[in-house]
N, C-alpha and C positions, 0 to 999 in steps of 0.2 A: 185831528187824530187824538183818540184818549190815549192816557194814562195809564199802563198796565198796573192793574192791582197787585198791593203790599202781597198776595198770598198766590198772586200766579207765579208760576216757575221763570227760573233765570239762568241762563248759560254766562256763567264766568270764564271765559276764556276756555270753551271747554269739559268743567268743570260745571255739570249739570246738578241745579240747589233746585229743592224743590218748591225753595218760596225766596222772597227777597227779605226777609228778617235777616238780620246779624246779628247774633249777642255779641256783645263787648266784651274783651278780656276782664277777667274781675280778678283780683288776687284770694286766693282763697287759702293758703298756709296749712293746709292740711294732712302734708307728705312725711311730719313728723322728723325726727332728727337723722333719719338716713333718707333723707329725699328722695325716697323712690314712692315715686307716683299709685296708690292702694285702690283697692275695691271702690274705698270712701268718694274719689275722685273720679274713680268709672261711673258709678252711680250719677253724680253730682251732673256729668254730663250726657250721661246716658238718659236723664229726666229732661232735659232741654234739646233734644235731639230733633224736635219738629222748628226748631229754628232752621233757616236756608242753610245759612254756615256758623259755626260756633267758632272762635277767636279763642282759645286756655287761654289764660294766665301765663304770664311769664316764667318765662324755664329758663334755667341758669346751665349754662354751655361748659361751665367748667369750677372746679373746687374754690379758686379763687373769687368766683363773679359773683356769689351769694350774695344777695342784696339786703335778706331778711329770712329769718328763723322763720323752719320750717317750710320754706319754698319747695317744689318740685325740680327736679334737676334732669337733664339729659346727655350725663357726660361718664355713663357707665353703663356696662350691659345691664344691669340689673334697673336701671331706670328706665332705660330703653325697652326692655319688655314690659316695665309698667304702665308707659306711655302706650305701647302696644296695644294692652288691656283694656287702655279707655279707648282706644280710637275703635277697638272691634267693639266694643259695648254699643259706644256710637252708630257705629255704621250698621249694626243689628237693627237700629232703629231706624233704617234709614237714614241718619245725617249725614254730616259732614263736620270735618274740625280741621281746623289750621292751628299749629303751635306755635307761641308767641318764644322769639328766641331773646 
């Protein structure tokens, strides 16, 4: 039996990718000193979006868990709609993304 190819589609549980690539989280630090997640970072994944599933970057769940200057955070409305933002940018393109908590 072959191998299905790196760029044929994949059901994850449901959860229909159009290809079997997965970007890796990468830390990208570009949320600025109020950690809410900008255009900047819509963009960033909204250009990677023919990936199967894209993986963000680590997102910090609360005021205390900040790991590093200028991370993305999702522990307030105002975050959460900017997580929002990239995930429709995304999904405009077709993808998919999962938030790295």
């Amino acid at each position: 039996m072959p191998f299905p190819s790196l760029l044929s589609p994949f059901d994850l549980h449901g959860l229909q990718l159009a290809n079997r690539v997965v970007m890796a989280p990468l830390t990208r630090a570009r949320s600025g000193p109020d950690r809410i997640p900008n255009a900047m970072i819509a963009e960033y994944y909204a250009q990677r979006s023919s990936a199967g599933l894209i993986i963000a970057e680590a997102t910090t769940i609360s005021e205390q868990a900040n790991g590093w200057v200028e991370s993305p955070g999702i522990y307030t409305d105002a975050m959460e709609a900017g997580w929002r933002s990239v995930t429709e940018a995304v999904h405009a393109r077709g993808g998919r993304i999962f938030l790295t908590l």
